[in-house]
The first five atom37 places (N, CA, C, CB, O) and aatype in JSON, in Angstrom:
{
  "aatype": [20, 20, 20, 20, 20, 20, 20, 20, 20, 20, 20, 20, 20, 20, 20, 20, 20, 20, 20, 20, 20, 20, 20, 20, 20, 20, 20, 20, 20, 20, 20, 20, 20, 20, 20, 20, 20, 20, 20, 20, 20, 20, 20, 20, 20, 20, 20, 20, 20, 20, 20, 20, 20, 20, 20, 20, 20, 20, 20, 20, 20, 20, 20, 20, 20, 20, 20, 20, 20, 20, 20, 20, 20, 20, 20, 20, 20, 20, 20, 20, 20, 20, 20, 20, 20, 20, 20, 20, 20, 20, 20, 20, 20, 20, 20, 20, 20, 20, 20, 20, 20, 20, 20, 20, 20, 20, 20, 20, 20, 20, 20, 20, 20, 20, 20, 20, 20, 20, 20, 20, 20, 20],
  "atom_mask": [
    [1, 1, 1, 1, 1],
    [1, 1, 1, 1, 1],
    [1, 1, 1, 1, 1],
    [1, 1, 1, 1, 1],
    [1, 1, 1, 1, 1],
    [1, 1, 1, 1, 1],
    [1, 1, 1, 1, 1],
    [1, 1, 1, 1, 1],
    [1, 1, 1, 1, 1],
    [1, 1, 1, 1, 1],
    [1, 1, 1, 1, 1],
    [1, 1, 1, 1, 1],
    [1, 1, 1, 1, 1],
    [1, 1, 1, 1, 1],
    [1, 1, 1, 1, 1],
    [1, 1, 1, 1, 1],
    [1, 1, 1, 1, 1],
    [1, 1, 1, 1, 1],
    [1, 1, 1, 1, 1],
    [1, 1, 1, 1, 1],
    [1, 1, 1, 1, 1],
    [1, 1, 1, 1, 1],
    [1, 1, 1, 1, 1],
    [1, 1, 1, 1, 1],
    [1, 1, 1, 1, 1],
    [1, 1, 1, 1, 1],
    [1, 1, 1, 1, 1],
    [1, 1, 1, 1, 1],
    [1, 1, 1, 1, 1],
    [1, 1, 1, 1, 1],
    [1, 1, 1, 1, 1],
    [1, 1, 1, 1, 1],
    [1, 1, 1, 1, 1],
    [1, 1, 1, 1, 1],
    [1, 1, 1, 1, 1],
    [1, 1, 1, 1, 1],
    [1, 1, 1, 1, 1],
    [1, 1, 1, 1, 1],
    [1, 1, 1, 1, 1],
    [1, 1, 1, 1, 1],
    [1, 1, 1, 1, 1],
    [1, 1, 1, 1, 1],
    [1, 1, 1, 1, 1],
    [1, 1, 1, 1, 1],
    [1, 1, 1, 1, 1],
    [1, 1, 1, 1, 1],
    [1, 1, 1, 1, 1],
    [1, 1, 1, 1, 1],
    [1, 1, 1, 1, 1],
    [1, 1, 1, 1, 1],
    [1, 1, 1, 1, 1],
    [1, 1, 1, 1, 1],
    [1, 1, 1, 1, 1],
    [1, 1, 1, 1, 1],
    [1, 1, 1, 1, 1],
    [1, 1, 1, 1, 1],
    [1, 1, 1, 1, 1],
    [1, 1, 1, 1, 1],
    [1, 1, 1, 1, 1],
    [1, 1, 1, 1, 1],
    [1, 1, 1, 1, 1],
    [1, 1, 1, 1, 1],
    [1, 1, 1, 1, 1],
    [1, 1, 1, 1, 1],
    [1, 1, 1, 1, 1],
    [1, 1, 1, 1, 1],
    [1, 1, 1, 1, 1],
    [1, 1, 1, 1, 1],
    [1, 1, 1, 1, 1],
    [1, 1, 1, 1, 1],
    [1, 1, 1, 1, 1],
    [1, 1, 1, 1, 1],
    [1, 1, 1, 1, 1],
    [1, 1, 1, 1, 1],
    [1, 1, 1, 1, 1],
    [1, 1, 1, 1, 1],
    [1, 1, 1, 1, 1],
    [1, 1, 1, 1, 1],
    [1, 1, 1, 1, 1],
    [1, 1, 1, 1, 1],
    [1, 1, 1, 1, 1],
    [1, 1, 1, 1, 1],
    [1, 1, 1, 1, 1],
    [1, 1, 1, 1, 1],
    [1, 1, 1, 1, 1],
    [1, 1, 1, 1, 1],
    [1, 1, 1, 1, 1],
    [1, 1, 1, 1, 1],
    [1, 1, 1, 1, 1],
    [1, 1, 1, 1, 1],
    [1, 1, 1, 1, 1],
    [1, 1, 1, 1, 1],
    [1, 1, 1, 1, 1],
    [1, 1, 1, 1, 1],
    [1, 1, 1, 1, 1],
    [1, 1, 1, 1, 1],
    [1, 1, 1, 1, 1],
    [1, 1, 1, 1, 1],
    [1, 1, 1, 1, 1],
    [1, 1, 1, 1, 1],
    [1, 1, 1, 1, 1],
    [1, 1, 1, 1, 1],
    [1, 1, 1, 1, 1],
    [1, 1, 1, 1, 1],
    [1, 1, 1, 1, 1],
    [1, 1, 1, 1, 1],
    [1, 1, 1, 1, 1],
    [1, 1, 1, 1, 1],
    [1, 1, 1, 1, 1],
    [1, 1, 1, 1, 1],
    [1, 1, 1, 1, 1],
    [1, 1, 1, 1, 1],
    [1, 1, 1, 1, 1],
    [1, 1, 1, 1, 1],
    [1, 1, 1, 1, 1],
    [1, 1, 1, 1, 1],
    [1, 1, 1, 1, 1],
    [1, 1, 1, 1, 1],
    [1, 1, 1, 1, 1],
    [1, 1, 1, 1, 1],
    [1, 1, 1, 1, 1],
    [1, 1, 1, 1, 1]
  ],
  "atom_positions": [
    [[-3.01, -9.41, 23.69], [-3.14, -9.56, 22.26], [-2.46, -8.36, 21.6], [-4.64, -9.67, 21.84], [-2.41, -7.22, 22.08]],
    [[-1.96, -8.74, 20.49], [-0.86, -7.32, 20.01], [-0.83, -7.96, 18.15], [1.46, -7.34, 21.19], [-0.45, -9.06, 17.75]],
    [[-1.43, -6.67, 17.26], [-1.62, -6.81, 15.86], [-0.2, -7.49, 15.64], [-1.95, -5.34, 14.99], [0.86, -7.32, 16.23]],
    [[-0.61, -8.47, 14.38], [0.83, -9.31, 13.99], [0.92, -9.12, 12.5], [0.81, -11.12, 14.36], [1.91, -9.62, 11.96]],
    [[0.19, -8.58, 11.87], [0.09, -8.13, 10.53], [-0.96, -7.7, 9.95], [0.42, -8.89, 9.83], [-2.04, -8.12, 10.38]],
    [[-0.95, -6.86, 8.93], [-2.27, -6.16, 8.35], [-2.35, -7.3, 6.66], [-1.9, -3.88, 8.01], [-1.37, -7.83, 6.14]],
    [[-3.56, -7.37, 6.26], [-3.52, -8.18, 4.8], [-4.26, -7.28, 4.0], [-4.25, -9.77, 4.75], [-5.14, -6.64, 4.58]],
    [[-4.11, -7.1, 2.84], [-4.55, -6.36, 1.93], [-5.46, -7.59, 0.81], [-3.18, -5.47, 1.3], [-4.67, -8.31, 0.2]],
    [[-6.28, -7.74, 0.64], [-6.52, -8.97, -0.53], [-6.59, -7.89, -2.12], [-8.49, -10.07, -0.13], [-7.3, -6.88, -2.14]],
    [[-5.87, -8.26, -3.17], [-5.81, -7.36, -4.32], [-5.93, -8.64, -5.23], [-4.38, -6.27, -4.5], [-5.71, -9.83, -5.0]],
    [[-6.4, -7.91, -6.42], [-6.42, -8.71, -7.6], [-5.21, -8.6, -8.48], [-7.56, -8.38, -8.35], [-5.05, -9.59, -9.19]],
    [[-4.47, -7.8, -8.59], [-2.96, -7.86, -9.15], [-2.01, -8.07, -8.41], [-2.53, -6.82, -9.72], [-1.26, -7.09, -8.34]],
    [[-1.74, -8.86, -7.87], [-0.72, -9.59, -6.47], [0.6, -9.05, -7.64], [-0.91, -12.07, -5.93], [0.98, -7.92, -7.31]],
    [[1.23, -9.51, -8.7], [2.64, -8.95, -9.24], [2.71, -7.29, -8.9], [2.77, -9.22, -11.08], [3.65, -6.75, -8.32]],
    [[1.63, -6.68, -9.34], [1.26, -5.12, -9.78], [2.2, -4.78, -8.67], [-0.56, -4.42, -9.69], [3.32, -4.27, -8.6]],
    [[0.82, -5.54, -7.33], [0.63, -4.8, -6.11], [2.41, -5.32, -5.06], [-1.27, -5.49, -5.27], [2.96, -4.66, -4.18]],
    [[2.77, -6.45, -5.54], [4.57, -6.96, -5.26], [5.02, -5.51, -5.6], [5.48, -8.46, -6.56], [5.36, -4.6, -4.85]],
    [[4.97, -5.55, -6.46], [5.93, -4.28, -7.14], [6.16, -2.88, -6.12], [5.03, -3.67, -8.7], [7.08, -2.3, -5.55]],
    [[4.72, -2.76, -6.31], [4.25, -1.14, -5.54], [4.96, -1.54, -4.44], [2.4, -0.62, -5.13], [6.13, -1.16, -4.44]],
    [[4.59, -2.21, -3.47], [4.51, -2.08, -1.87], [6.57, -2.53, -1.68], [2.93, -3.7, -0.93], [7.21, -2.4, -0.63]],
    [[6.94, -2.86, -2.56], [8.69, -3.37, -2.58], [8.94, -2.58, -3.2], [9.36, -4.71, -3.13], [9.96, -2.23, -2.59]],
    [[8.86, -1.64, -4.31], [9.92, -0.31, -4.85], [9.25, 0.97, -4.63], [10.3, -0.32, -6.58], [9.85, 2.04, -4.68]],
    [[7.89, 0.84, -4.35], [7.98, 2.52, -3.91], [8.08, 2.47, -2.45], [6.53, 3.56, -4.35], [9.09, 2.98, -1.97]],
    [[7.15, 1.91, -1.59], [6.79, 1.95, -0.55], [8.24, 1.54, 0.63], [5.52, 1.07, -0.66], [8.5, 2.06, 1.71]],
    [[8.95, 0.44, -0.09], [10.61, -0.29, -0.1], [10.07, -1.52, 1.27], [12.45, 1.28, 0.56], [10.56, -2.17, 2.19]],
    [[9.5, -1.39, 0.99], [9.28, -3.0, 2.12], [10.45, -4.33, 2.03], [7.57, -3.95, 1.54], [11.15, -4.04, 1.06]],
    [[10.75, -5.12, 2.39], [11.27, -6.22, 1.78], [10.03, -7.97, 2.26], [13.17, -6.2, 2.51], [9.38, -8.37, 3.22]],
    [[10.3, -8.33, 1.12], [9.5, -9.71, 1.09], [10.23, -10.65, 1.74], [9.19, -10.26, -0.3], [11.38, -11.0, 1.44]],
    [[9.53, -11.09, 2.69], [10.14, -12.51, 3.26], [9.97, -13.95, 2.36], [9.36, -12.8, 4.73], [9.11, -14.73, 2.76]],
    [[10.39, -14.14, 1.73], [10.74, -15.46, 0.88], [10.15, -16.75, 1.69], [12.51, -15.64, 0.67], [9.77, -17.76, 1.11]],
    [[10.13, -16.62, 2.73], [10.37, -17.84, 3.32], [8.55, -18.32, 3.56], [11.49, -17.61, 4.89], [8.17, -19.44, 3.89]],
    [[7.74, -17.2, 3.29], [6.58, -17.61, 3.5], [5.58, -16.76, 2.4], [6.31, -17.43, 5.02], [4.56, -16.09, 2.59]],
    [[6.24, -17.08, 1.34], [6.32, -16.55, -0.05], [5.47, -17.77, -0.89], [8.06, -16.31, -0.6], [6.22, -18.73, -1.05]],
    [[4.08, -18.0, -1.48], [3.12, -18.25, -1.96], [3.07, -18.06, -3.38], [2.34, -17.71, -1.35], [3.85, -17.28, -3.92]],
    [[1.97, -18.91, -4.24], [1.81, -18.24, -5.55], [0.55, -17.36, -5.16], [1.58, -19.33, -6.92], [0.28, -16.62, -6.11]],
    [[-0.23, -17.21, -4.2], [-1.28, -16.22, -4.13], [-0.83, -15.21, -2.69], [-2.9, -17.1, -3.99], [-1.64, -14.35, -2.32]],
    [[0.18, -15.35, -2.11], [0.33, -14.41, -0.97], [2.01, -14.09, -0.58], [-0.48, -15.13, 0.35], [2.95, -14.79, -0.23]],
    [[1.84, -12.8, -0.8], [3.82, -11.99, -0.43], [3.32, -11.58, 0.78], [4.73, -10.25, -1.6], [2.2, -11.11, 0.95]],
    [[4.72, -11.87, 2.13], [4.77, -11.06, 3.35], [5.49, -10.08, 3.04], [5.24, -11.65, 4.51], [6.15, -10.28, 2.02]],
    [[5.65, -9.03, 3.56], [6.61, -7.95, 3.83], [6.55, -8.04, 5.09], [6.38, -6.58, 3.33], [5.78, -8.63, 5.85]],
    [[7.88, -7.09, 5.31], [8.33, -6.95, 6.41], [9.15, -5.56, 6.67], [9.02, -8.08, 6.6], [10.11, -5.58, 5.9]],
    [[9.15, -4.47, 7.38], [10.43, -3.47, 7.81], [9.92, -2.5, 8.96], [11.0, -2.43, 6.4], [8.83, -1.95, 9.12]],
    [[11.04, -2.49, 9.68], [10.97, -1.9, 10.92], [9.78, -2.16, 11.8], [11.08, -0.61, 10.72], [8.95, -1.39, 12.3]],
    [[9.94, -3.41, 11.85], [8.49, -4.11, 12.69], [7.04, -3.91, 12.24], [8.36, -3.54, 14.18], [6.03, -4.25, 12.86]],
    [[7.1, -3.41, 11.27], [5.67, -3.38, 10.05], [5.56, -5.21, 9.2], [6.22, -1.75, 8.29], [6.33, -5.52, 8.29]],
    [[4.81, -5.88, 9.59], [4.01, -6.73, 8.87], [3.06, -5.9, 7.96], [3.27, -7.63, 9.81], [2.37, -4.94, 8.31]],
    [[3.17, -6.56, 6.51], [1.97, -6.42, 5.67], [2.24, -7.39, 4.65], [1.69, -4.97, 5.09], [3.28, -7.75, 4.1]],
    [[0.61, -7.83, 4.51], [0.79, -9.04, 3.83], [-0.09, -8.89, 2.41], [0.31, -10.3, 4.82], [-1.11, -8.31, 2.76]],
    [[-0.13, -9.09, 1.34], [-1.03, -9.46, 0.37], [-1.67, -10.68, -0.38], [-0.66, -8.98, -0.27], [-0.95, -11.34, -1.13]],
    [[-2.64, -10.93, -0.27], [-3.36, -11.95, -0.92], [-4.31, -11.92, -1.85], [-3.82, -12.52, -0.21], [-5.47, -11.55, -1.66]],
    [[-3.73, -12.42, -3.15], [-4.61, -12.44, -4.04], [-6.15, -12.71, -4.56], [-4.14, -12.85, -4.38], [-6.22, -13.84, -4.09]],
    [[-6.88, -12.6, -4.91], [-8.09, -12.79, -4.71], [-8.23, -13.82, -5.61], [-8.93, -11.68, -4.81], [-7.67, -13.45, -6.65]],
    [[-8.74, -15.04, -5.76], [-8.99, -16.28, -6.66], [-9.53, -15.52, -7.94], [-10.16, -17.48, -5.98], [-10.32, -14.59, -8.03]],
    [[-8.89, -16.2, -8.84], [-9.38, -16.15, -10.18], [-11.0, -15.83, -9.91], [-9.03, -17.63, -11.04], [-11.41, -14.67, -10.0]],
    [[-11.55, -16.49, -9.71], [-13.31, -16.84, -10.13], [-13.76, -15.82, -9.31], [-14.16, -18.54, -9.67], [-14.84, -15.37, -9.69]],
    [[-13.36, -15.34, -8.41], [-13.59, -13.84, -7.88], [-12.87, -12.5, -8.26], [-13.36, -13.89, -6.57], [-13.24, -11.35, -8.02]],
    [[-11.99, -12.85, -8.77], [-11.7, -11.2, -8.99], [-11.7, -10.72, -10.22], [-10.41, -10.73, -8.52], [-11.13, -9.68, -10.56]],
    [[-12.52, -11.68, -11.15], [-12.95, -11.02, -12.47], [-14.41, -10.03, -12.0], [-13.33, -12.41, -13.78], [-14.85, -9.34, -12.91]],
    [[-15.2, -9.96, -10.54], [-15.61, -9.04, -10.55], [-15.68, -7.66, -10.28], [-15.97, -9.34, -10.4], [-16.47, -6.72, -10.37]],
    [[-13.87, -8.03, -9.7], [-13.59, -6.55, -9.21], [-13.04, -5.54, -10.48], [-12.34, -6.62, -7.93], [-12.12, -5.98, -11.16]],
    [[-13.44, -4.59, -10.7], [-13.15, -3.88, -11.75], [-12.09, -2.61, -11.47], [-14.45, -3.47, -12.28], [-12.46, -1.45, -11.28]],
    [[-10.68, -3.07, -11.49], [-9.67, -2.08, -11.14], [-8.95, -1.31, -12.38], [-8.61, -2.82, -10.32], [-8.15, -1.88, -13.1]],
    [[-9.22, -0.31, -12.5], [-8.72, 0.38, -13.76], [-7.44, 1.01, -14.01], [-9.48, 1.31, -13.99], [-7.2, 1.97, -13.28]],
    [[-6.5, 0.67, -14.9], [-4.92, 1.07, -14.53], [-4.76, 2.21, -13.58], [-4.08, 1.52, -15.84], [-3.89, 2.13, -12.71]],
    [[-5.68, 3.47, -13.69], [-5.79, 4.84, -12.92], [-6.83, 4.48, -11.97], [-6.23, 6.22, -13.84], [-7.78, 5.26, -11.97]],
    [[-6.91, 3.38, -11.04], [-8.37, 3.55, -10.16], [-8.32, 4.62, -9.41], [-8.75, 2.4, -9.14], [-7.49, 5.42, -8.99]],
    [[-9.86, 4.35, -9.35], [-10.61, 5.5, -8.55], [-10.04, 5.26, -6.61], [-12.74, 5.17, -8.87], [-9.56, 4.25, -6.1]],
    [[-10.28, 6.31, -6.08], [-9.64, 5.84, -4.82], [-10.45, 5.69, -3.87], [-8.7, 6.6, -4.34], [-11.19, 6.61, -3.54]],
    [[-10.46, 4.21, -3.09], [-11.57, 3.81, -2.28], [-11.24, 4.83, -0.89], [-11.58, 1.97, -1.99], [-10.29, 4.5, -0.18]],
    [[-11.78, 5.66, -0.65], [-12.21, 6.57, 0.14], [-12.41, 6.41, 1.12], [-12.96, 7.02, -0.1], [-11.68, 6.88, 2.0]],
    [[-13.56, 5.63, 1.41], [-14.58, 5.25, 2.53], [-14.16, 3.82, 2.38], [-16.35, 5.61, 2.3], [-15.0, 3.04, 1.94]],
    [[-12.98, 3.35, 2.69], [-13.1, 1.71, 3.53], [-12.76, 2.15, 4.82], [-11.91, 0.28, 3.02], [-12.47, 3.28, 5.21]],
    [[-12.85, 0.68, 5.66], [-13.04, 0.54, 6.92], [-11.48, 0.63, 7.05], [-13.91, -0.73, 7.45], [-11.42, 0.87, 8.25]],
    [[-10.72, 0.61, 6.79], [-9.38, 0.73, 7.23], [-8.13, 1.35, 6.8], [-9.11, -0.21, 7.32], [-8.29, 1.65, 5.61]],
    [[-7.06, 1.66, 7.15], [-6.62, 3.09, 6.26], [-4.86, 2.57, 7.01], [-7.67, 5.29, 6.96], [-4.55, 2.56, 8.21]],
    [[-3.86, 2.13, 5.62], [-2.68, 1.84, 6.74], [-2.25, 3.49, 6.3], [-1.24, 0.21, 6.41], [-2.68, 4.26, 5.45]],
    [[-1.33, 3.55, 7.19], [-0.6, 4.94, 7.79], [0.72, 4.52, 7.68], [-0.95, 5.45, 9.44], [0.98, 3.39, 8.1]],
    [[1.73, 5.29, 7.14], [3.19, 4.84, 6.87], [4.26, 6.04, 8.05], [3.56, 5.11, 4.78], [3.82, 7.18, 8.09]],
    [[4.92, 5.89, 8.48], [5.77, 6.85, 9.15], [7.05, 7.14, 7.99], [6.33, 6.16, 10.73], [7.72, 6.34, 7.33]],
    [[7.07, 8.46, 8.06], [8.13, 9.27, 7.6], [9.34, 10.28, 8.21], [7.52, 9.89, 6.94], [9.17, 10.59, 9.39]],
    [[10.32, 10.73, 7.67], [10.96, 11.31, 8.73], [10.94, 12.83, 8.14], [12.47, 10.6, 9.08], [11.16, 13.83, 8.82]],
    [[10.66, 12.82, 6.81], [10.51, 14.16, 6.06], [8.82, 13.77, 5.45], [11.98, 14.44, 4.6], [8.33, 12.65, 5.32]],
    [[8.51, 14.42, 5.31], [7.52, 14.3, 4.99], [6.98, 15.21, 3.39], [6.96, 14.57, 6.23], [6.16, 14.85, 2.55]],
    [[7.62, 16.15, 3.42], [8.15, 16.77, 1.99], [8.7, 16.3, 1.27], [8.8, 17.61, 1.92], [8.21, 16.03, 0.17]],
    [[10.14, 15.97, 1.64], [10.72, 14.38, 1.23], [9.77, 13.63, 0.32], [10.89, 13.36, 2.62], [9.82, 13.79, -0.9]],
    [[8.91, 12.84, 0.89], [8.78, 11.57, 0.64], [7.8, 12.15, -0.33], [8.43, 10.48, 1.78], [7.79, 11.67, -1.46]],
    [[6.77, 13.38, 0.06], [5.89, 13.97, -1.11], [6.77, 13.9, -2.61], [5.48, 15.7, -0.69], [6.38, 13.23, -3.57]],
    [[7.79, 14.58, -2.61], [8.44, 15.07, -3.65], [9.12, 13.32, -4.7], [9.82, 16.32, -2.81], [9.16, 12.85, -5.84]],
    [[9.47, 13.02, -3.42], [9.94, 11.67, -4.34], [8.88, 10.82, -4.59], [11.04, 10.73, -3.67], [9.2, 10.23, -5.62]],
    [[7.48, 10.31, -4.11], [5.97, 9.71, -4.96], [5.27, 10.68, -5.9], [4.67, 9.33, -3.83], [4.17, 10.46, -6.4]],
    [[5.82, 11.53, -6.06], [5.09, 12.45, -7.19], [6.07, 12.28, -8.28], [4.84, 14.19, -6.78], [5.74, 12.26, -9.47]],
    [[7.47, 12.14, -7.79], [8.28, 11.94, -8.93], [8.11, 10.18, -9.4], [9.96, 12.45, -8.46], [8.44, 9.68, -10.48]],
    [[7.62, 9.65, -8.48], [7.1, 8.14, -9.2], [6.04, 7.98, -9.94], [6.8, 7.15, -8.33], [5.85, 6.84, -10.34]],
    [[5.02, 9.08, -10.35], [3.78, 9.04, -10.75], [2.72, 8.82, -10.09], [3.71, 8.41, -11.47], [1.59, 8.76, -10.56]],
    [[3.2, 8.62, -8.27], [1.84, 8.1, -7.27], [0.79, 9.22, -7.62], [2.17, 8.09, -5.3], [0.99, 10.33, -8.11]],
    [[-0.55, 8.52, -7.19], [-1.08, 9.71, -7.24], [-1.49, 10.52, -5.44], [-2.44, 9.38, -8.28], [-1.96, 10.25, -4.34]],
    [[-1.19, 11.08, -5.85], [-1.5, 11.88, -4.42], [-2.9, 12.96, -3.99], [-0.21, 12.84, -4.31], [-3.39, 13.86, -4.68]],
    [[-3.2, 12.59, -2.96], [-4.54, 13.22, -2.6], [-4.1, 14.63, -1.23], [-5.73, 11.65, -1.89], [-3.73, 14.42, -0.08]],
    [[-4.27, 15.68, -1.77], [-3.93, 16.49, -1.04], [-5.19, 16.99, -0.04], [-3.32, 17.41, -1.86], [-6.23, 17.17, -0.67]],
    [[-5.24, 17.14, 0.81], [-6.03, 17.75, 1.74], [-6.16, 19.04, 2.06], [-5.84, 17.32, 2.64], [-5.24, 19.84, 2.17]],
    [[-7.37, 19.26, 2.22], [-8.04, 20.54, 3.0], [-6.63, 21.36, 4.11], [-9.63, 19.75, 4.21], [-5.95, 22.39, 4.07]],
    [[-6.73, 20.41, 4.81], [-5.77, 20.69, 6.15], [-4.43, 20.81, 5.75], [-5.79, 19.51, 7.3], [-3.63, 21.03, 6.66]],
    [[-4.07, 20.73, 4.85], [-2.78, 21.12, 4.54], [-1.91, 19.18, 4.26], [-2.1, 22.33, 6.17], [-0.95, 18.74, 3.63]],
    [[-2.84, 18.7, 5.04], [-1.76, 17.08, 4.54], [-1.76, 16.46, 3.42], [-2.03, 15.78, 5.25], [-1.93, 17.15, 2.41]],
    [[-1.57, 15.08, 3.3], [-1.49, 14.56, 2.09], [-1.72, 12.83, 2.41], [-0.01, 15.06, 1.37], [-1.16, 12.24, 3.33]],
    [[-2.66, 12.22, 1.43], [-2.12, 10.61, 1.58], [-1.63, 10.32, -0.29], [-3.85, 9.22, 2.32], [-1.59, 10.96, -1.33]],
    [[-1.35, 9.06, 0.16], [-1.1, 8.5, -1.38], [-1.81, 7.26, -1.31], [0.55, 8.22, -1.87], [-2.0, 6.48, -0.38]],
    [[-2.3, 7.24, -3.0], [-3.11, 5.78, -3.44], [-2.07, 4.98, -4.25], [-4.63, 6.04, -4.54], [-1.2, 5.48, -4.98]],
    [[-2.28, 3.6, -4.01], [-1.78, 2.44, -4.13], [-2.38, 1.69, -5.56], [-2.1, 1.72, -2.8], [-3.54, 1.95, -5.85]],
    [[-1.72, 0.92, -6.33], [-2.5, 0.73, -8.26], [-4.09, 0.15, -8.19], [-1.41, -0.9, -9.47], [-4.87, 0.0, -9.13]],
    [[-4.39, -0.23, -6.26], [-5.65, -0.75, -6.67], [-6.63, 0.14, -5.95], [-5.83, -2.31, -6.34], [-7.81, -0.16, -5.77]],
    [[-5.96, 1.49, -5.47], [-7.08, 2.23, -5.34], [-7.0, 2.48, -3.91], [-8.36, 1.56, -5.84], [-7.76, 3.35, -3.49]],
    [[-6.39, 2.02, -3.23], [-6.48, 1.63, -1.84], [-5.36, 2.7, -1.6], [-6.23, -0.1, -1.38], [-4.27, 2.76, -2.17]],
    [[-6.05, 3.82, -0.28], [-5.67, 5.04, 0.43], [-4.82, 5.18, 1.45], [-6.59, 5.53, 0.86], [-5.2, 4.86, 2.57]],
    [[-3.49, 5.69, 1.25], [-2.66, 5.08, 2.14], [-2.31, 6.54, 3.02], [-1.3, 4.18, 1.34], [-2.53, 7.62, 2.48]],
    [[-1.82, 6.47, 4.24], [-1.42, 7.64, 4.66], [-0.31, 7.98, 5.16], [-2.04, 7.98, 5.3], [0.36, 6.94, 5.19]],
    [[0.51, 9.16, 5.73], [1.77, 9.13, 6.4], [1.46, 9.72, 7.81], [2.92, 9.95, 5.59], [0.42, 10.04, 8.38]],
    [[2.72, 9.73, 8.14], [2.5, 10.5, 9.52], [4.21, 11.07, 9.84], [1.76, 9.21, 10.99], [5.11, 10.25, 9.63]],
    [[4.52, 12.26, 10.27], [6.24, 11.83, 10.65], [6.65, 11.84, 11.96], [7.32, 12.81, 10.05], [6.25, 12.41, 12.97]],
    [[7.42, 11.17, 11.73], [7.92, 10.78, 13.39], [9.42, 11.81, 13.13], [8.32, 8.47, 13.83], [10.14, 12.25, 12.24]],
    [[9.2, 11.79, 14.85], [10.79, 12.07, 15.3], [11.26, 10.74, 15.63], [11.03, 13.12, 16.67], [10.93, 9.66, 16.11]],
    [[12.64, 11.69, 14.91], [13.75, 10.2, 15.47], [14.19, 10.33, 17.14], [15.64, 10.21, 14.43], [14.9, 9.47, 17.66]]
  ]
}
């Protein structure tokens, strides 16, 4: 058995298109492209989003600046090759960034949701 994609369920599916294709630069596969669910796809990263039904996600309360869910059960991790880099250019996008104790850093996503890096060697 081997992970085949991660899903995010959000209540602003356009918002959250946006984010995860111009900052993050994913590209959307069209071909399995939904009015409630975008795939991405790059460098063998699946991630998928699905909208949450109308009649449910008027109870989620996401605020243009949300608060950042902290404590969920799951946390995606992005690879970088600079890692200063990539700081310097999401701060110049307005991400907001959560700096750490330890000297690292993650970034939050428009619905709140805690994302992290890591850098690789090439």
């Amino acid at each position: 058995m081997r992970l085949h994609l991660a899903m995010i369920f959000v209540k602003d599916l356009d918002r959250m298109t946006a984010f995860y294709r111009d900052v993050i630069g994913l590209r959307i596969n069209d071909a399995t492209r939904l009015a409630d669910w975008v795939e991405f796809e790059k460098d063998g990263l699946g991630l998928a989003l699905h909208a949450i039904p109308p009649n449910m996600s008027q109870a989620a309360d996401i605020a243009s600046a949300p608060a950042q869910r902290e404590h969920q059960s799951c946390k995606l991790v992005f690879a970088v090759d600079a890692p200063d880099r990539e700081l310097a250019r999401l701060e110049g996008l307005g991400v907001q960034i959560l700096r750490r104790p330890w000297g690292g850093w993650d970034f939050v996503d428009p619905e709140g949701n805690v994302l992290g890096v890591r850098q690789i060697s090439a």
